[in-house]
N, C-alpha and C positions, 0 to 999 in steps of 0.2 A: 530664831531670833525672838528677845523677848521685846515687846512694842509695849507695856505699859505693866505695871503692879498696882493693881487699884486696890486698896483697903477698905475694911468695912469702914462704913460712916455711923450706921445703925447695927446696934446688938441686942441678941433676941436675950434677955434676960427675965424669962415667963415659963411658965410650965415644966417642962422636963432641964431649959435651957438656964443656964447661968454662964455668960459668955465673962458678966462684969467680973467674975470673981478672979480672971486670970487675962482678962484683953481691956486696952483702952478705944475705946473709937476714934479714927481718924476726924477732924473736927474741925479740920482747913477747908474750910470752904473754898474751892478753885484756884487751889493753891498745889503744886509739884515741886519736889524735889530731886535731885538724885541720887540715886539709892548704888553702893558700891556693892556688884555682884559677888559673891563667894566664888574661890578662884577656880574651884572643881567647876561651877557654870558657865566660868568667862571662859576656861579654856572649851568647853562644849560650844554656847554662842558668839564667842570673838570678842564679845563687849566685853565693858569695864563696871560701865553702869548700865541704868537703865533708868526710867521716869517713875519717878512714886508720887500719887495722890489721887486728888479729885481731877480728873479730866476727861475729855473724850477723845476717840480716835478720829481725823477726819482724814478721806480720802477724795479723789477729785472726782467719785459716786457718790457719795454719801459717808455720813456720819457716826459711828457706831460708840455707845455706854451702853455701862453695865451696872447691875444692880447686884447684891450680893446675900440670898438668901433671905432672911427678915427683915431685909429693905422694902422688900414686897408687900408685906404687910402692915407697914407704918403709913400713918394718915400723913405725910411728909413723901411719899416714898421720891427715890432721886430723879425715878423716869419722870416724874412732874416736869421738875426742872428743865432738863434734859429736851423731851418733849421740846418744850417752847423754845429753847433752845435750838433748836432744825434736828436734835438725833434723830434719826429714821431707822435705827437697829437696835434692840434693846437684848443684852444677852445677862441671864440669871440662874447663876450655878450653887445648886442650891441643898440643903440635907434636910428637909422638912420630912418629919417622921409621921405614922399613920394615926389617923382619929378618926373619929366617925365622922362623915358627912367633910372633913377636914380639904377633900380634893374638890371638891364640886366649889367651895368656897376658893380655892387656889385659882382654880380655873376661872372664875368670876373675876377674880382678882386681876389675873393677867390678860384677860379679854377688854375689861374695861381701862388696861395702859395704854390702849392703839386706838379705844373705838373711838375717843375725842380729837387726839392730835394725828392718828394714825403713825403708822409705823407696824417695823415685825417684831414679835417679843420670841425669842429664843430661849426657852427654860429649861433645864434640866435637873434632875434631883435624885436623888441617890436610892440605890431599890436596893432591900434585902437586910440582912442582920446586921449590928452594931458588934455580935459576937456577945453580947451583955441582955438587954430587956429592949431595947428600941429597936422599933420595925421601919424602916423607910418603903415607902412605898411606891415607888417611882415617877410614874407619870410626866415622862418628859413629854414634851407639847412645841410647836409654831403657829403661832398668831398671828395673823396680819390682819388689820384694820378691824379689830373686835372679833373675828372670824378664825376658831382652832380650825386648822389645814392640815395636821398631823399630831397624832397623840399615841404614846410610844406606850409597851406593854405597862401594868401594873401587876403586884402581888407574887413575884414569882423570885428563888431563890435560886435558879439558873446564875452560874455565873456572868460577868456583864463583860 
């Protein structure tokens, strides 16, 4: 079942990245719609539609948003929000490719989305060739309250 389609809000238009040239950013702020499934996936999950936009998941646990790759990196980024909003799960599926010193700076990044409000950051990021010139280098990670608790291989072109 699908439970949400969140679009990007922030697009990485820097470096290697030019997202503007062919995507617009979602720009509703806390604002859903319903998005009518393609029929090949309604007959896979039964639905019709599904919810599109900015929201979060709540459960009668806990809360769960997500951030979307270079959302991470914006002085805005949405876990702020979120955060202070009660999320307590933050999940960030993400293609940030290899630079020098470029993961230690990710890792900072995602340590300090919990250490103020707390919560777990769930990251993940795409390891291996573009099949072109960009190298992803993986570094999936779990963070809970400022503190990585699991950090998953880097540098390896094993398939995944």
């Amino acid at each position: 079942k699908i439970l949400l389609i969140r679009p990007k809000m922030l697009m990485a238009n820097h470096g290697i990245y030019r997202e503007m040239r062919w995507f617009s950013p979602w720009s509703r702020l806390r604002q859903v719609e319903e998005y009518f499934l393609p029929r090949m996936i309604q007959g896979v999950t039964g639905q019709d539609t599904v919810p599109f936009g900015d929201c979060v998941l709540s459960t009668k646990d806990t809360c769960i948003g997500t951030e979307i790759c270079a959302e991470l990196w914006n002085p805005n980024s949405p876990h702020i929000q979120m955060g202070l909003d009660g999320v307590e799960i933050f999940t960030n599926s993400s293609a940030s490719h290899h630079e020098l010193r470029k993961a230690d700076q990710r890792v900072n990044l995602i340590k300090s989305a919990t250490t103020k409000s707390g919560g777990i950051y769930l990251y993940a990021n795409q390891r291996g060739c573009d099949g072109d010139r960009v190298y992803y280098d993986g570094c999936a990670m779990v963070v809970i309250n400022g503190d990585v608790v699991a950090h998953g291989a880097q540098f390896s072109l094993d398939d995944v």
